[in-house]
C-alpha positions in Angstrom: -13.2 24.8 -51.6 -9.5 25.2 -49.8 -8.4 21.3 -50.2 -7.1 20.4 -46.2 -3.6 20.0 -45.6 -1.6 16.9 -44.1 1.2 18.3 -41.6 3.7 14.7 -41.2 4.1 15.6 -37.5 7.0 13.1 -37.3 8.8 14.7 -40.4 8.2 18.4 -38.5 10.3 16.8 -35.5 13.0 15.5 -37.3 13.1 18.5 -38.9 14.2 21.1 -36.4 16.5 21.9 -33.6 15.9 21.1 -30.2 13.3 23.9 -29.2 12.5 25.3 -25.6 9.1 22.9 -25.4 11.3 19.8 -25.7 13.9 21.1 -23.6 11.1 21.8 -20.8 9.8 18.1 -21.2 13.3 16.8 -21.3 13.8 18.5 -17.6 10.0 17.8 -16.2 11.6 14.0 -17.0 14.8 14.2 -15.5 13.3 15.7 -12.6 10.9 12.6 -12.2 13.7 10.3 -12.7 15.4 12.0 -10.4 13.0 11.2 -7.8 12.3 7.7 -8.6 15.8 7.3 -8.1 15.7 9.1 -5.0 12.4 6.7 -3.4 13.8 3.7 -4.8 16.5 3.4 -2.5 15.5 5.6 0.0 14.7 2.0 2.3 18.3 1.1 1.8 19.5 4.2 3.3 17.1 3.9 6.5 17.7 0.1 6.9 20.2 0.3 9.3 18.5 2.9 11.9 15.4 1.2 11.2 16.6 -2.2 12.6 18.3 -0.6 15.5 14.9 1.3 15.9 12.3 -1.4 15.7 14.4 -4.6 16.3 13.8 -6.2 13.4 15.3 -8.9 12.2 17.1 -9.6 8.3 14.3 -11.0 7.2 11.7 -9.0 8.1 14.3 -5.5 6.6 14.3 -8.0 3.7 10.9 -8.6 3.3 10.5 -4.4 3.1 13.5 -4.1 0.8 11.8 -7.0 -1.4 8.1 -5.5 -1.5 9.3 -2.2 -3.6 10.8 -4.7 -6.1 7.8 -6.7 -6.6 5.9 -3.3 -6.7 7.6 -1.8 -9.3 7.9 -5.3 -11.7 4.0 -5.2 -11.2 3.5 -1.6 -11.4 5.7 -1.4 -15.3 3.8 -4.1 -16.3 0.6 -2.8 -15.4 0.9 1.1 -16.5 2.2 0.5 -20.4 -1.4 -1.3 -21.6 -3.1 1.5 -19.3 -0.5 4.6 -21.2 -0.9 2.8 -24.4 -5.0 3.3 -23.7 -5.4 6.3 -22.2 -2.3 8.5 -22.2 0.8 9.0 -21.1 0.5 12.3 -19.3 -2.4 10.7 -17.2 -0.4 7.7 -16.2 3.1 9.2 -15.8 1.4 11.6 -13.1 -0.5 9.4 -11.2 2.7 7.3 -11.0 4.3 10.2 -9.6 1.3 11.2 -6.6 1.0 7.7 -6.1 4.9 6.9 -5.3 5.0 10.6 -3.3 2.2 9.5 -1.5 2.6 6.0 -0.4 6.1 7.0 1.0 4.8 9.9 3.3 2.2 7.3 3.9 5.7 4.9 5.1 7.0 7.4 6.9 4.1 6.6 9.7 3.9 3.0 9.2 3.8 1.5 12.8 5.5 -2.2 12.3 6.8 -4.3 9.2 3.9 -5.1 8.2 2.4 -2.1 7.3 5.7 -0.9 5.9 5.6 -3.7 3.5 2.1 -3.0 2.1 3.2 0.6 2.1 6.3 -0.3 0.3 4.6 -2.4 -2.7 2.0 0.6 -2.9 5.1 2.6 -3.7 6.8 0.4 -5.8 3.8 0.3 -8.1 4.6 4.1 -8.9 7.9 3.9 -9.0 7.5 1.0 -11.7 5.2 3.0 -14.2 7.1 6.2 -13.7 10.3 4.8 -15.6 8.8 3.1 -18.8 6.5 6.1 -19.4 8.5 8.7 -18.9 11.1 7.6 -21.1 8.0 6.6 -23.6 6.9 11.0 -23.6 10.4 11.9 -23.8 11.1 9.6 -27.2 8.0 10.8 -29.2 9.0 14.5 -28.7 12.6 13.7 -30.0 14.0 14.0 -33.3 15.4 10.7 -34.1 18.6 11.6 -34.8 19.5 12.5 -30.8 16.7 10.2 -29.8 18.7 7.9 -27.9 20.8 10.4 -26.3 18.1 12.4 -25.1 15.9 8.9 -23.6 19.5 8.2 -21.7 19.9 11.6 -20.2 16.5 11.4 -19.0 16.8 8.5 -17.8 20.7 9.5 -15.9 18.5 11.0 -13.3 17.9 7.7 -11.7 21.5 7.7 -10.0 21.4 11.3 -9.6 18.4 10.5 -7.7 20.4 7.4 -5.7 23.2 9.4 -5.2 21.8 12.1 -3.8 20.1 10.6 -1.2 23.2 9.2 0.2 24.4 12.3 1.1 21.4 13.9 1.8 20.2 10.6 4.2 23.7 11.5 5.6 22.7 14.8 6.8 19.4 14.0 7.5 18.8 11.1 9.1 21.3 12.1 11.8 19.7 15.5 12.3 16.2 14.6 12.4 15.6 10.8 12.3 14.9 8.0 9.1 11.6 9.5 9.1 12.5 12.8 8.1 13.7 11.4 4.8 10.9 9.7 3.7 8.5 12.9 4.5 11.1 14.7 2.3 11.1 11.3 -0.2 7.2 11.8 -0.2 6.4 15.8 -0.3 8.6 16.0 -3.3 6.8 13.9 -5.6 3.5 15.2 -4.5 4.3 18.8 -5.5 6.2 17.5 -8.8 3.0 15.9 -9.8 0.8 19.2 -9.3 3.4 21.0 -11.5 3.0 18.0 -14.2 -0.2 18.2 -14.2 -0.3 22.4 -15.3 3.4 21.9 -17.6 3.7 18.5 -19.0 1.9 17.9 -22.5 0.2 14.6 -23.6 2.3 13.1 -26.0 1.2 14.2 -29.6 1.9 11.3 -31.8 -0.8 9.1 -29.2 -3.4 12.3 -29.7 -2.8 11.4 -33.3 -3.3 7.6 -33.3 -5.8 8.1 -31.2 -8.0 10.2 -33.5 -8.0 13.3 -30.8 -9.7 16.7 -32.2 -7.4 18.5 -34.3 -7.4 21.4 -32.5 -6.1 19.7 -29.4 -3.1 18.6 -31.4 -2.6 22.1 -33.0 -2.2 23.7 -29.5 0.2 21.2 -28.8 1.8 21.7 -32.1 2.1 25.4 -32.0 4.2 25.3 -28.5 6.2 22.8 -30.1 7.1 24.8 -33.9 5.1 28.5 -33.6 3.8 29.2 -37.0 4.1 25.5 -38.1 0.0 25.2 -38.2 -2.4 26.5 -41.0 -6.5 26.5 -40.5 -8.0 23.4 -41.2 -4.8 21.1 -40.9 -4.5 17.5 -40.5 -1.9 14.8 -39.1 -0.1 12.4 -39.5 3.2 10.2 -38.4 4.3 9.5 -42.0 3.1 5.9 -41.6 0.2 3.8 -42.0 -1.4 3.0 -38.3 -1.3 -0.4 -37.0 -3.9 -2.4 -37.3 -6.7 -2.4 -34.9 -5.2 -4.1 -32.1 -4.6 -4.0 -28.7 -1.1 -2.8 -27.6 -0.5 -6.1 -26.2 -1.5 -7.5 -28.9 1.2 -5.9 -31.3 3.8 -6.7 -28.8 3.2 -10.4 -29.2 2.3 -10.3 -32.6 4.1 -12.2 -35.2 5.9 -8.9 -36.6 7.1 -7.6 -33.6 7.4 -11.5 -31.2 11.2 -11.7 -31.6 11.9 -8.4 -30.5 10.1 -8.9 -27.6 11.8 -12.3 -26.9 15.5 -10.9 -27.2 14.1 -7.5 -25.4 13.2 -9.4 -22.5 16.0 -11.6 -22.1 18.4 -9.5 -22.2 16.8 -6.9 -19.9 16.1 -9.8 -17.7 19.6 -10.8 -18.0 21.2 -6.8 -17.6 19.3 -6.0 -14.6 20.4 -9.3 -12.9 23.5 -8.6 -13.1 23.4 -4.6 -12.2 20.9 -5.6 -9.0 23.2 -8.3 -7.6 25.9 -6.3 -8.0 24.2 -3.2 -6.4 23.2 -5.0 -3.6 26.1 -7.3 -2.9 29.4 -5.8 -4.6 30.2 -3.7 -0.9 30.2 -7.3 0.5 32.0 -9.0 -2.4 34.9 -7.2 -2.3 35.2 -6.5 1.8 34.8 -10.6 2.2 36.4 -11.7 -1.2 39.0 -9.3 -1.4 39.8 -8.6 2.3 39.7 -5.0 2.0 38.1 -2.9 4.7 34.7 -1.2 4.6 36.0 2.0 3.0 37.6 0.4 0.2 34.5 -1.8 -0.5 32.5 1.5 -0.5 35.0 3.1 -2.8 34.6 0.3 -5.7 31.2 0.5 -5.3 31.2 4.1 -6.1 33.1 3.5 -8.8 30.6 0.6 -10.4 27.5 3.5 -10.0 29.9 6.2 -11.5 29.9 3.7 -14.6 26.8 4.2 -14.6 25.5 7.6 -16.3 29.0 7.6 -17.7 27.9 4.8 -19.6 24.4 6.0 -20.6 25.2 9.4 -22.1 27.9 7.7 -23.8 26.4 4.4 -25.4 23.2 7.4 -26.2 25.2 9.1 -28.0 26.8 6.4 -29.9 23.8 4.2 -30.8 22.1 8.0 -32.7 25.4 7.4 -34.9 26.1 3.9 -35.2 23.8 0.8 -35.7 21.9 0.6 -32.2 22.1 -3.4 -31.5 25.9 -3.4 -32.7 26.7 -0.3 -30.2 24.9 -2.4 -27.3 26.3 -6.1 -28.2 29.9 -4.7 -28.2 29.6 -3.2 -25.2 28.2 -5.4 -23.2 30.5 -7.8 -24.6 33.7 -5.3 -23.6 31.6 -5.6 -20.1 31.4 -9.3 -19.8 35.8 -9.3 -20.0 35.0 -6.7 -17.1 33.4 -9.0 -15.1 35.4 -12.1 -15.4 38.8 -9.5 -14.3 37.4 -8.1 -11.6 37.8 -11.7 -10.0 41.1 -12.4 -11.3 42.6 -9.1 -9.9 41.3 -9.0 -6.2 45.0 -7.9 -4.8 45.1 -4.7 -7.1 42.8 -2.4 -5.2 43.4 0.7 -8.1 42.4 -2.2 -11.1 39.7 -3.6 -9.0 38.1 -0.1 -9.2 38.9 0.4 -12.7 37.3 -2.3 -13.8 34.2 -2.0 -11.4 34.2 1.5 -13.2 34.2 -0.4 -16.7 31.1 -3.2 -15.5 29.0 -0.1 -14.7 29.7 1.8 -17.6 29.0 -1.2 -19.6 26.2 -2.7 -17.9 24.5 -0.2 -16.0 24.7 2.3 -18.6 24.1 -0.5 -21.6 20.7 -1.2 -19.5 19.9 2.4 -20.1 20.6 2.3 -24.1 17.9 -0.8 -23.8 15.3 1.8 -23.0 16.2 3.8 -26.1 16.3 0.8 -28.3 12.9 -0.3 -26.9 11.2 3.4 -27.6 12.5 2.3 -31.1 11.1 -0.7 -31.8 7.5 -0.7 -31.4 4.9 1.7 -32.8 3.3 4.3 -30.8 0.3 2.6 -30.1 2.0 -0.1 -28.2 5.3 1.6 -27.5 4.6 2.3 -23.3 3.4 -1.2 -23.4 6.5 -2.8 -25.1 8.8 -0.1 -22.8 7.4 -1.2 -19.9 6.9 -5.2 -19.9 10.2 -5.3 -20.9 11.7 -3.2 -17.6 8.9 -5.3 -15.8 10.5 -8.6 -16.9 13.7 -7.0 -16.1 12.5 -6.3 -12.6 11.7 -9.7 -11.7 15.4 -10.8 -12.5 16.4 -8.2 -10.3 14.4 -9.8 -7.7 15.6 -13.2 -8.3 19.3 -11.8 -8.4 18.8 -10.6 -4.1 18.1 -14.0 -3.3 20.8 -15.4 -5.5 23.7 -13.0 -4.5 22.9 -13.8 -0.5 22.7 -18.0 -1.2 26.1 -17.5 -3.0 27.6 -15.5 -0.5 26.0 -18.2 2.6 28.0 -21.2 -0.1 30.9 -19.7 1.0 31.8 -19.0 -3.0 35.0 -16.5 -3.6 35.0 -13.3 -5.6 36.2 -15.2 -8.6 33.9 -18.0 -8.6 30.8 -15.2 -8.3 32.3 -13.1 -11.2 32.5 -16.4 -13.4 29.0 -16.8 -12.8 28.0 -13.5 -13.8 29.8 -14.2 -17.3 26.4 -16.0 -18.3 24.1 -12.9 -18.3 26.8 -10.9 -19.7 26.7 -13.0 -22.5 23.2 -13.6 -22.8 22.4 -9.9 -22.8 25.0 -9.6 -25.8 24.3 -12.6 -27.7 20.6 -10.8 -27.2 21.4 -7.8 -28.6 23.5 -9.5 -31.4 20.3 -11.9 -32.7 18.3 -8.5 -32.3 20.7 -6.4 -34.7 21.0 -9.5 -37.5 17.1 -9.9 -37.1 16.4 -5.6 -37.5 18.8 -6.2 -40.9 17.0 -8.9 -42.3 13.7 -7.6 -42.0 14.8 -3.8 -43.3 16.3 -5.7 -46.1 12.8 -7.7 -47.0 11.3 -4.4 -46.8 13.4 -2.6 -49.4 13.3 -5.7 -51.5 9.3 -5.5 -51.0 9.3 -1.7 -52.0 11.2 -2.6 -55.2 8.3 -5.4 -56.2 5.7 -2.8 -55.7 4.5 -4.5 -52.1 3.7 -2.4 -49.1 7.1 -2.1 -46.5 6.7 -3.7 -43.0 10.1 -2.9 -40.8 7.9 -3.8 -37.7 10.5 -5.0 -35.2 13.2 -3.5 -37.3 15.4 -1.0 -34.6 18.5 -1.4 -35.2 
């Protein structure tokens, strides 16, 4: 009797180039990204026709702006136990219907109120899009571009942002704010039919989950023609975890620390990068005394930093030691911060640096999402991707309300920017515990391995 073969489906991966199948995923990602971008913001860019529209007051356009937030904290912490459970491919497309939907569904939303519920609906999609998407895209990757390929994915956030300035521009204009939210809605919709024929289930969860064989082979022989023989098992080239729950394993005892310097410095990152976002155009008109096109200008320069910084810090942290690349950036960004309040009269530095605090921190955020897909297992890696972006959602939250009670304390754009030092700091002093903490524990393992005792490097991404 032919003994069964055991094909280390992790190994095969690492193994071999890029192929076409990846590359598909990689762009079915980026597109979704793209469009979360694109419906995350979309409210910003109607705001102002909106209140002329409706006459509404701040509060109430707050109170809408504010809904999607809480949405999409609730909706990343919700989806990873649910992708953990039953799929990624199932969640990651019902995120994107549900977002698509619930903004056509805004588009004929008849007062604030309604446009608020609408708004959280949509939120919820647009927070379980992110976490699980980047989650699909870091189980088909080789390692050794891992991080690279998670931030180019993930770039397609201010793609999606930026694009719908200009295209709001054009639009809203031509054919009124609800135009764009038809468009912000039909999109997703007819992405999520095309996911639903062209995106594959992530094979490593088939494999933890105990899935027929011969639903992984089909998956397998996209991914490496020719790789498969009759009869063949799998594997990830590890010993499952234990039979837990996924949220279980991210507040376990092996993986509780990561989780603890995860969140605070993701809580800490986005902060920063959403009180910026929101109030930098108002910072630097008030603060600095420049005029509205010079505020918009440095502002474009902070997002720029952005996917600048993401492909960059990728690239770097599949070379270098990933919590090292992070800490040291974000530590180059927290001198950013603290100059671009010292050097309000030099408009070309002021821009420079706002250039240098997006790079750092906007696109150090992004590397966060790589270094998350890396430190937990797959059967709790949606669930530790996405509570982490969910706690980092709520500090984005708390950082609108902070940003406008600074600006009503009459506080200068130097005093704001020494402010923002602390969760530059926390996030690298974060990153830093997280690096020495991934050493120590690789180092008990190999010292372990040597005494004949089974390896743990649970928690241990560099």
């Amino acid at each position: 009797m032919p003994q069964e073969s055991c094909l280390d489906v992790r190994a095969l991966i690492n193994s071999r180039p890029l192929g076409s199948f990846q590359k598909l995923l990689i762009g079915l990602g980026f597109i979704i990204i793209v469009l979360d971008g694109f419906d995350a913001v979309i409210m910003g860019f109607i705001a102002p026709q909106l209140k002329t529209d409706w006459n509404i007051s701040h509060q109430a356009l707050g109170a809408v702006l504010s809904a999607g937030l809480v949405g999409q904290a609730l909706g990343a912490m919700l989806s990873g136990p649910l992708a953990d459970r039953y799929g990624r491919k199932l969640i990651i497309v019902a995120s994107v219907i549900l977002f698509g939907v619930w903004t056509l569904a805004t588009a004929f939303a008849t007062d604030v109120t309604q446009m608020v519920a609408f708004r959280f609906l949509t939120g919820l999609g647009l927070g379980a899009a992110i976490p699980n998407t980047s989650t699909l895209i870091s189980e088909y990757a080789p390692d050794r571009t891992r991080s690279f390929l998670v931030t180019v994915t993930l770039s397609g956030f201010t793609v999606g942002a930026a694009g719908g300035g200009f295209i709001s521009a054009w639009m809203i204009p031509a054919f009124g704010w609800h135009s764009l939210l038809l468009l912000g809605g039909l999109a997703p919709v007819l992405v999520g039919a095309v996911l639903i024929w062209k995106m594959p289930e992530s094979v490593s969860f088939l494999i933890t989950q105990g899935a027929p064989a011969k639903r992984v082979t089909a998956i397998i022989e996209q991914l490496a023609p020719g790789a498969t023989e009759p009869g063949q098992r799998y594997t990830l080239g590890r010993a499952p975890a234990q039979d837990r729950t996924a949220i279980r394993i991210v507040l376990s005892p092996q993986y509780r620390f990561a989780t603890a310097m995860l969140w605070i410095g993701y809580f800490s990152v986005l902060f920063l990068v959403y009180l910026l976002s929101s109030w930098l155009p108002t910072l630097i008109k008030e603060g600095g005394g420049y005029s509205v096109s010079k505020a918009a200008i440095a502002t474009a320069m902070f997002q720029i930093g952005g996917p600048v910084g993401a492909l960059s810090i990728g690239w770097a942290m599949d070379r270098w030691h990933k919590c090292r690349v992070l800490t040291g950036v974000f530590l180059i960004g927290a001198v950013a911060v603290v100059a671009i309040g010292q050097i309000t009269q030099h408009f070309v530095l002021l821009c420079l640096f706002a250039g240098l605090v997006g790079f750092c921190m906007n696109g150090g955020s992004v590397g966060m999402n790589a270094l998350a897909a890396a430190v937990y297992p797959t059967e709790a890696r949606a669930t530790g991707s996405s509570w982490m972006i969910g706690i980092g959602r709520i500090g984005a939250i708390i950082s609108a309300f902070i940003g406008g009670e600074l600006l009503a304390q009459g506080w200068s754009l130097s005093q704001v920017f020494i402010v923002l030092l602390a969760p530059a700091l926390i996030v690298a002093a974060a990153m830093f515990a997280q690096g020495r903490h991934a050493d120590r524990t690789k180092s008990h393992a190999i010292t372990n391995a040597r005494l004949g005792e089974a390896p743990s490097l649970a928690g241990s991404a560099e």
